[in-house]
C-alpha atoms as a printed R data frame, in Angstrom:
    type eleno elety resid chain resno       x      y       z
1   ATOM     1    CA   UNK     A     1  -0.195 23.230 -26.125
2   ATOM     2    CA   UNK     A     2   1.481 25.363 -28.741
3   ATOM     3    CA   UNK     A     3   0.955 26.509 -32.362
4   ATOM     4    CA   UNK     A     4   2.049 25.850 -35.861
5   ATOM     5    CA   UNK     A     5   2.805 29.087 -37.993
6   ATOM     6    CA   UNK     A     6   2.424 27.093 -41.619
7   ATOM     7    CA   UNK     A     7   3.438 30.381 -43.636
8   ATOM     8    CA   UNK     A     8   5.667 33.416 -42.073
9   ATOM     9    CA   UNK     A     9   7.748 35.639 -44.186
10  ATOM    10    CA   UNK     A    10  10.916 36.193 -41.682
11  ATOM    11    CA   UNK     A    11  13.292 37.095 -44.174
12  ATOM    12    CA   UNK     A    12  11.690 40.336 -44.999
13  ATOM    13    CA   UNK     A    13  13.688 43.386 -44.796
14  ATOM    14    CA   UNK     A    14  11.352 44.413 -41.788
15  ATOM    15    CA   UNK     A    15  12.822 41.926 -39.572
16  ATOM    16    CA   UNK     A    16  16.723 42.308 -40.472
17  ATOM    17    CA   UNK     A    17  17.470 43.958 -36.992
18  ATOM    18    CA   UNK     A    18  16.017 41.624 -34.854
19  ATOM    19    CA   UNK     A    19  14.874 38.378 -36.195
20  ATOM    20    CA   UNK     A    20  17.147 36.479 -33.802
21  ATOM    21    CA   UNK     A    21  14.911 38.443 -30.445
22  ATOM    22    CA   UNK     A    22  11.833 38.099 -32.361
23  ATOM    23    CA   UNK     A    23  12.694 33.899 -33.046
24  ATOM    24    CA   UNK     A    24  13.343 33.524 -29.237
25  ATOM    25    CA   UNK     A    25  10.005 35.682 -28.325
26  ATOM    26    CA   UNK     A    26   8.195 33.205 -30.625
27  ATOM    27    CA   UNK     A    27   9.850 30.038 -29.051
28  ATOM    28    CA   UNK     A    28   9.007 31.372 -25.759
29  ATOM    29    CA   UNK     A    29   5.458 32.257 -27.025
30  ATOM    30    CA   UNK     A    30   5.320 28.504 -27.109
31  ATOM    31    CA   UNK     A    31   4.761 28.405 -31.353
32  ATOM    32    CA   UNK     A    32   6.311 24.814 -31.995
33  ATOM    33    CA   UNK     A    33   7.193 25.358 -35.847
34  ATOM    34    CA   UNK     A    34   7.854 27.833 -38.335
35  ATOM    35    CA   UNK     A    35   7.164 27.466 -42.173
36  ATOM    36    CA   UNK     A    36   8.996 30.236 -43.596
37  ATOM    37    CA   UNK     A    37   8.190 31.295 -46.699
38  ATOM    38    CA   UNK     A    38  10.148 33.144 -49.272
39  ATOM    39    CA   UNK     A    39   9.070 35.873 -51.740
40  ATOM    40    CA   UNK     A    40  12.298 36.310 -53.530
41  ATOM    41    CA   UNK     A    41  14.822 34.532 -55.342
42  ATOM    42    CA   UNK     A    42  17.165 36.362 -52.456
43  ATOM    43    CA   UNK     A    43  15.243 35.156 -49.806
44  ATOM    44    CA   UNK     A    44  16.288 31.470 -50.415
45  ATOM    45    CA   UNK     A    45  19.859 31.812 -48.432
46  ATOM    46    CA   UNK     A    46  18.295 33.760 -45.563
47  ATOM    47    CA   UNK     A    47  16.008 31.287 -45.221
48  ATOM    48    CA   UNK     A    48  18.062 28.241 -45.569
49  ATOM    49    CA   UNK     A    49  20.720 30.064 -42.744
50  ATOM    50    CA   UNK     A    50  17.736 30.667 -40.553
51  ATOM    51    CA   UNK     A    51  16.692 26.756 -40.660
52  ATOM    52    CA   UNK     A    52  20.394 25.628 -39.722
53  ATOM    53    CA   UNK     A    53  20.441 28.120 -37.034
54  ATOM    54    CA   UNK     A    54  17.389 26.869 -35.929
55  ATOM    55    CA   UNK     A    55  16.887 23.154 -36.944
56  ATOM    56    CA   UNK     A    56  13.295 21.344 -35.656
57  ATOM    57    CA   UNK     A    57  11.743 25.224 -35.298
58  ATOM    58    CA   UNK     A    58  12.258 26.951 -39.018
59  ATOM    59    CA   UNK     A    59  11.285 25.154 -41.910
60  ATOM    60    CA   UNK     A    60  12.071 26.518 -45.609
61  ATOM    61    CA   UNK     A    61   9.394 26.914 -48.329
62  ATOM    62    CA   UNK     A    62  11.204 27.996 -51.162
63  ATOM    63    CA   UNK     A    63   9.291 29.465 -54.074
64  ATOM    64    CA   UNK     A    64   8.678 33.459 -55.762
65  ATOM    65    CA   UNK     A    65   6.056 35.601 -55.644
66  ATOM    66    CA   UNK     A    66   3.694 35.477 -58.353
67  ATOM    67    CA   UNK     A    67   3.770 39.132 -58.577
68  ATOM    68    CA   UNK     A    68   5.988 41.043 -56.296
69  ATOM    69    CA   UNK     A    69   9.521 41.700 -57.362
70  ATOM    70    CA   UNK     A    70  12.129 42.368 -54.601
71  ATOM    71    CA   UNK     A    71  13.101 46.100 -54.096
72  ATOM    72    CA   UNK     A    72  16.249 45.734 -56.466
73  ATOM    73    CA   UNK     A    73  13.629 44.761 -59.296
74  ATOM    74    CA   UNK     A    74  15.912 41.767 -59.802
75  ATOM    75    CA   UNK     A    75  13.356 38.958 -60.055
76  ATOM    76    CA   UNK     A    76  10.533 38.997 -63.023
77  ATOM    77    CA   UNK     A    77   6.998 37.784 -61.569
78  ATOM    78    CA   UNK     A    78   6.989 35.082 -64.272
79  ATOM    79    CA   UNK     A    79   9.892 32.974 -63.783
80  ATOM    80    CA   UNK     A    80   8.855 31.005 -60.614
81  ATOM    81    CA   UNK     A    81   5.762 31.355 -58.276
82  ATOM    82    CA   UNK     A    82   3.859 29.560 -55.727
83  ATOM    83    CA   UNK     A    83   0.134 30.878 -57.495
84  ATOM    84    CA   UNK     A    84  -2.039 33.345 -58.967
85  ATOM    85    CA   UNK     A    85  -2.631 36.854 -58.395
86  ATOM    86    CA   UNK     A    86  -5.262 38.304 -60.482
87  ATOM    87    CA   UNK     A    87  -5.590 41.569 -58.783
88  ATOM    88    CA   UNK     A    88  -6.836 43.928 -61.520
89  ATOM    89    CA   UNK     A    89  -3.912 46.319 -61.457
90  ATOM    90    CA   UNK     A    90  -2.010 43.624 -61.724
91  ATOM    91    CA   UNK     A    91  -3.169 41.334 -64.172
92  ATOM    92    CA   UNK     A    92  -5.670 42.694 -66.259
93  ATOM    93    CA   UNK     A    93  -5.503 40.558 -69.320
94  ATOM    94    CA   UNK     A    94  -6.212 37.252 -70.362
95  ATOM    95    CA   UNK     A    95  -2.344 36.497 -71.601
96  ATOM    96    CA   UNK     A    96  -0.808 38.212 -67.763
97  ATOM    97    CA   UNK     A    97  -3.030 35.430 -66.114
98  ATOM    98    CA   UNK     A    98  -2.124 32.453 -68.580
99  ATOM    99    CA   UNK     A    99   1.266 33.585 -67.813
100 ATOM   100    CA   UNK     A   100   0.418 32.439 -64.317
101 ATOM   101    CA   UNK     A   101  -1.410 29.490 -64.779
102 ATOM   102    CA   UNK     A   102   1.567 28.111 -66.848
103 ATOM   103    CA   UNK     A   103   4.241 28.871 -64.266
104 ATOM   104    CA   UNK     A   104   1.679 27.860 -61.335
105 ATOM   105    CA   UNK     A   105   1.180 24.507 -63.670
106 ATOM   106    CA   UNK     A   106   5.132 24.250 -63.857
107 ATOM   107    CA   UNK     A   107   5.407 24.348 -59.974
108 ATOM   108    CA   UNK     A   108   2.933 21.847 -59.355
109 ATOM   109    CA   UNK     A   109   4.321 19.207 -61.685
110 ATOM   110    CA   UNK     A   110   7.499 19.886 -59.244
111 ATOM   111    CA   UNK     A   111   6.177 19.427 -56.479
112 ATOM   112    CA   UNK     A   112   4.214 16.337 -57.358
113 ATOM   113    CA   UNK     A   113   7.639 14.916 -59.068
114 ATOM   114    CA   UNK     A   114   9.944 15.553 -55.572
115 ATOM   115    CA   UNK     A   115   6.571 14.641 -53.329
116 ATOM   116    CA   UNK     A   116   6.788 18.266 -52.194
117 ATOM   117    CA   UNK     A   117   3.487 20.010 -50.806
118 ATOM   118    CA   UNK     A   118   2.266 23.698 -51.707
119 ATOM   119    CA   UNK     A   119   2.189 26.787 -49.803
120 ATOM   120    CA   UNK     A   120  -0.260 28.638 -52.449
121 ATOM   121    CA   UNK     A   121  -1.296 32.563 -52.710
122 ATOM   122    CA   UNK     A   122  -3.975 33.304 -54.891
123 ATOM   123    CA   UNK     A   123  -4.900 36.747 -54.122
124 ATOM   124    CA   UNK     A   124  -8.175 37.882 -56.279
125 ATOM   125    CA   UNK     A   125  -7.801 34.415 -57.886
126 ATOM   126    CA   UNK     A   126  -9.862 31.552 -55.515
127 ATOM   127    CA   UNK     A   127 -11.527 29.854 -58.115
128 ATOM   128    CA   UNK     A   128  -9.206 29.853 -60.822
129 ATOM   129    CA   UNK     A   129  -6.128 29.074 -58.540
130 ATOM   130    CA   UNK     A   130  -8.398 25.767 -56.648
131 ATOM   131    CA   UNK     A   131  -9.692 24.599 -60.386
132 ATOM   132    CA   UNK     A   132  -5.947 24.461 -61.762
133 ATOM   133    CA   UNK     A   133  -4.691 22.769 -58.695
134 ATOM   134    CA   UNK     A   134  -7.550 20.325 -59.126
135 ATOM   135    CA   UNK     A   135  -6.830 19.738 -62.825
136 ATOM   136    CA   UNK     A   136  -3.300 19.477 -62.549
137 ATOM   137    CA   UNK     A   137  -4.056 16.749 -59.545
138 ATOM   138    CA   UNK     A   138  -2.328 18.775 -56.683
139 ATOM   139    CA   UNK     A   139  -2.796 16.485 -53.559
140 ATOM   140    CA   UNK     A   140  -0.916 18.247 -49.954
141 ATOM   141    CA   UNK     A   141  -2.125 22.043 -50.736
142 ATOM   142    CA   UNK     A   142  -1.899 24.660 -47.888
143 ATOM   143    CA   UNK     A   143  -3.989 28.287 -49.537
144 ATOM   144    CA   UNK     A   144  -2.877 30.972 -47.409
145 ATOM   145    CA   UNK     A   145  -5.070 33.453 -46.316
146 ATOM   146    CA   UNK     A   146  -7.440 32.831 -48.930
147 ATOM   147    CA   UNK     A   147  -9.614 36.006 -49.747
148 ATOM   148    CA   UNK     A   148 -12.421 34.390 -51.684
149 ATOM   149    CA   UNK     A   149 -15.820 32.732 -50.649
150 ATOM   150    CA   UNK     A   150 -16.980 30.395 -48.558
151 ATOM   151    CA   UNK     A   151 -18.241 28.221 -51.546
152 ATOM   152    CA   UNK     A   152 -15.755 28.727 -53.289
153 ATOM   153    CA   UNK     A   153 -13.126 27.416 -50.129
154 ATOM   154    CA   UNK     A   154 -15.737 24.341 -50.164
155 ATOM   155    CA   UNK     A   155 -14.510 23.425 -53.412
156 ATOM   156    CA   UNK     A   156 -11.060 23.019 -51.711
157 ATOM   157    CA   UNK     A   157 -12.266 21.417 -48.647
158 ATOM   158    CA   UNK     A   158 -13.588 18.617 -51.139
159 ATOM   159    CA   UNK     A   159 -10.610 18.191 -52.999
160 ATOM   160    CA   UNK     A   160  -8.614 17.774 -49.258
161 ATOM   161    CA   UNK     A   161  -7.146 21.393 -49.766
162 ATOM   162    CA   UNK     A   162  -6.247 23.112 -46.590
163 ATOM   163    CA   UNK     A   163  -6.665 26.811 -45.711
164 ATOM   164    CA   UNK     A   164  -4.614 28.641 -43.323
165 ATOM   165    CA   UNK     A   165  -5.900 32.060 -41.341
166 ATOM   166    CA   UNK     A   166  -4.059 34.664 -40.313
167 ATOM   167    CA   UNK     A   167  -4.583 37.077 -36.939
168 ATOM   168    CA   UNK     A   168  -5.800 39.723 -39.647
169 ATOM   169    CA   UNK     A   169  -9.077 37.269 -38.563
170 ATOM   170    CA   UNK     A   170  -9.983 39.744 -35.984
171 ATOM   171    CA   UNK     A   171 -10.557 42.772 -38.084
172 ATOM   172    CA   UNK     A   172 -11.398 40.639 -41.455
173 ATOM   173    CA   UNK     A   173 -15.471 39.675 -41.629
174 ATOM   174    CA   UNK     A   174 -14.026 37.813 -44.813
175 ATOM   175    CA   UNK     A   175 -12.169 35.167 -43.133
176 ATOM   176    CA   UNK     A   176 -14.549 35.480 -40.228
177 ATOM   177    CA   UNK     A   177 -17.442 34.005 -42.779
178 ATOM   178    CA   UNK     A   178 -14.738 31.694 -44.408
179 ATOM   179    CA   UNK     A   179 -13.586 30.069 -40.515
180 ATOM   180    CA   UNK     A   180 -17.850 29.647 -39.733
181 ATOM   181    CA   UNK     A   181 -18.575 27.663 -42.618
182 ATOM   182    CA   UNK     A   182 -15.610 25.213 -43.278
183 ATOM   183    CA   UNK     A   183 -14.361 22.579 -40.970
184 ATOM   184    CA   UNK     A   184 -11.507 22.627 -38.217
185 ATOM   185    CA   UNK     A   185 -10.219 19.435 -39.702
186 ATOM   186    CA   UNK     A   186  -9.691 21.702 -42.958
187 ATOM   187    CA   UNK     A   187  -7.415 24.703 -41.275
188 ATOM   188    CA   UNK     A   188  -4.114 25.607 -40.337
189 ATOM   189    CA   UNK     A   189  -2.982 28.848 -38.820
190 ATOM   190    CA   UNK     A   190  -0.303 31.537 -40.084
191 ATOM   191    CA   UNK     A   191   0.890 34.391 -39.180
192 ATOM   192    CA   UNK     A   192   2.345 36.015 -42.824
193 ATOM   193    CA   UNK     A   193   4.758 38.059 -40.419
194 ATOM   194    CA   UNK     A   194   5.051 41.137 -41.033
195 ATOM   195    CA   UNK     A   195   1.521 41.273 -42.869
196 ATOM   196    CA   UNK     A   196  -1.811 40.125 -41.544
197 ATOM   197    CA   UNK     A   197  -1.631 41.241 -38.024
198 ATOM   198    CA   UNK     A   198  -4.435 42.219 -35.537
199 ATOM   199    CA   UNK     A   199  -3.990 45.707 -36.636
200 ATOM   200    CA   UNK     A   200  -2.880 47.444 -39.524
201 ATOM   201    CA   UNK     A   201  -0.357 48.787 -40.794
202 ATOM   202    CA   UNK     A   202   1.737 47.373 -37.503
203 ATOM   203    CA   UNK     A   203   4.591 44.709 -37.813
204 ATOM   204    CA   UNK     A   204   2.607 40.925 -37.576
205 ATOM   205    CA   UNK     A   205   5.209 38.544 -35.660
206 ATOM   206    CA   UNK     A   206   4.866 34.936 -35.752
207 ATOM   207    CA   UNK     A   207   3.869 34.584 -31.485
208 ATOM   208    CA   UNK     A   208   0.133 36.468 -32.722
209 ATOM   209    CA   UNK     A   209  -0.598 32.933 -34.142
210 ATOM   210    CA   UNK     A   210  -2.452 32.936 -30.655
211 ATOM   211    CA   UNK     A   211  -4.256 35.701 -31.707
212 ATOM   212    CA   UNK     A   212  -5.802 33.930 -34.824
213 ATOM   213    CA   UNK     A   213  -6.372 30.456 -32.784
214 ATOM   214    CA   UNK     A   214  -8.133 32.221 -29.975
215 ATOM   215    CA   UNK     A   215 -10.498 33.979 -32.560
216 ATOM   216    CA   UNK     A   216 -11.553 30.051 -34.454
217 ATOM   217    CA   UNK     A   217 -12.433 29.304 -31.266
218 ATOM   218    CA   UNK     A   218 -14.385 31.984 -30.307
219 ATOM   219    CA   UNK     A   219 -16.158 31.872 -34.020
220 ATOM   220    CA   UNK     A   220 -16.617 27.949 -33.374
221 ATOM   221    CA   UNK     A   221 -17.788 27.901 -29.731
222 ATOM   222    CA   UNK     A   222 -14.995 25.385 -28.816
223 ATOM   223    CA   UNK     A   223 -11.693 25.783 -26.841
224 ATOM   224    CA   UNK     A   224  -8.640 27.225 -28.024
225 ATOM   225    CA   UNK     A   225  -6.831 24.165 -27.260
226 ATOM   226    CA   UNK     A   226  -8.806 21.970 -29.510
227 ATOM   227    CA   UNK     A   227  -8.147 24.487 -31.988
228 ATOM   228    CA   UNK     A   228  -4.720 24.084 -31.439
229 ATOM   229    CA   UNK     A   229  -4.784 20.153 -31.516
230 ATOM   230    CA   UNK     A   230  -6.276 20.036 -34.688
231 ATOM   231    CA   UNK     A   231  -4.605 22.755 -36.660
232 ATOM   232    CA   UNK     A   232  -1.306 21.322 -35.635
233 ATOM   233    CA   UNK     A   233  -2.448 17.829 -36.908
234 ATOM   234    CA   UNK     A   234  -3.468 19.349 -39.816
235 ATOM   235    CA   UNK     A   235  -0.361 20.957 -40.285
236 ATOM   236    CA   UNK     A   236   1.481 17.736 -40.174
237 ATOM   237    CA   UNK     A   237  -0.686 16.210 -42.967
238 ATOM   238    CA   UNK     A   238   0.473 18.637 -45.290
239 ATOM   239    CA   UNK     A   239   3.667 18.732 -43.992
240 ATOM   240    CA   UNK     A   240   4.964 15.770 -42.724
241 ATOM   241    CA   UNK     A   241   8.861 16.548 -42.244
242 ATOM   242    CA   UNK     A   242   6.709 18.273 -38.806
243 ATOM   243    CA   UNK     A   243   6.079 15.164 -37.292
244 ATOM   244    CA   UNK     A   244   9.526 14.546 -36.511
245 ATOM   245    CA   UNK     A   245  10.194 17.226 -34.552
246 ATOM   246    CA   UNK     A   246   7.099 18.330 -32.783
247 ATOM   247    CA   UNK     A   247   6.185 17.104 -29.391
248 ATOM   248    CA   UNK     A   248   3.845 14.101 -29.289
């Protein structure tokens, strides 16, 4: 029984001198999948390499940061993202976050247009980053370690959203309360390698997605391979280029 990772960031500069040891550790680990995510216009290539390299185990999800700009300061936060981030020392005013929505708005048309789903951060921003999706009629939506409320993630669950949790779980009473009240059948589990590991301020890897499945299980009194089942099924609904590679 293994694992579906549905958002890792492996083409981060903190796994440059190793990502091929720490790709076999995570096959080994028995993960069965890999969404990797970029957060840079530069990270496109890497990530693209890394899926020919590994074809059936890394899967691209190409898209930009609504926020951060990669270390050369070469990308502006406006141009493409994947969602909203309304932390306050970020976005303060009204116009910085309808800078988002339209951009956000922008990638969702896309998707919808090339049958694409979305991988969606909305740090500081549940509510206003599940109402646009709603509005704009966003149907296969993965929201990654979502830091909002438990009502608020209901809201989602309703509109078939799914919601992904990270091994950060462990130490987070945030996404503890958010795993207790919404259904198995609505999450997926991540990793966001390097962030969002068991402890802080350590390097996350994509084989602690074990870490986060063991801890659902725990919070929902059932077994960490129905965990597994499920979340894997779920991530096939969202993304369905999975099914035809993962083990039956």
């Amino acid at each position: 029984m293994g694992a579906v990772d549905c958002h890792c960031h492996l083409a981060a500069p903190e796994f440059h001198a190793d990502i091929e040891s720490v790709l076999e550790d995570t096959k080994k680990a028995k993960v069965l999948a890999l969404v990797v995510v970029a957060e840079y216009l530069a990270d496109f290539e890497k990530i693209i390499q890394l899926s020919k390299r590994y074809p059936g185990f890394v899967f691209p999800c190409l898209g930009i940061h609504p926020v951060q700009t990669s270390p050369a300061g070469l990308e502006s936060s406006v141009t493409l993202k994947v969602g909203l981030d309304f932390t306050p020392r970020i976005a303060s005013t009204d116009e910085q976050k309808e800078r988002q929505r339209q951009v956000l708005i922008k990638q969702i048309q896309l998707a919808k247009q090339l049958d694409l789903p979305l991988n969606v951060h909305s740090r500081s921003a549940g509510r206003p980053t599940i109402n646009l999706l709603k509005e704009q009629g966003a149907e296969r939506v993965l929201l990654h370690a979502f830091d909002g409320k438990p009502s608020v993630a209901m809201e989602g669950v309703k509109a078939g959203y799914f919601f992904s949790i990270p091994p950060s779980i462990i130490r987070s009473e945030q996404k503890q309360k958010l795993v207790k009240q919404l259904p198995l059948e609505s999450l997926c589990l991540e990793t966001d390698s390097p962030a969002l590991g068991p402890e802080k301020q350590v390097r996350n890897e994509p084989k602690n997605i074990f870490i986060a499945a063991e801890y659902v299980a725990k919070l929902k009194g059932i077994s960490v391979e129905e965990v597994l089942e499920v979340t894997t099924q779920n991530a096939q609904k969202i993304f369905p280029k999975l099914k035809n590679f993962l083990r039956k």
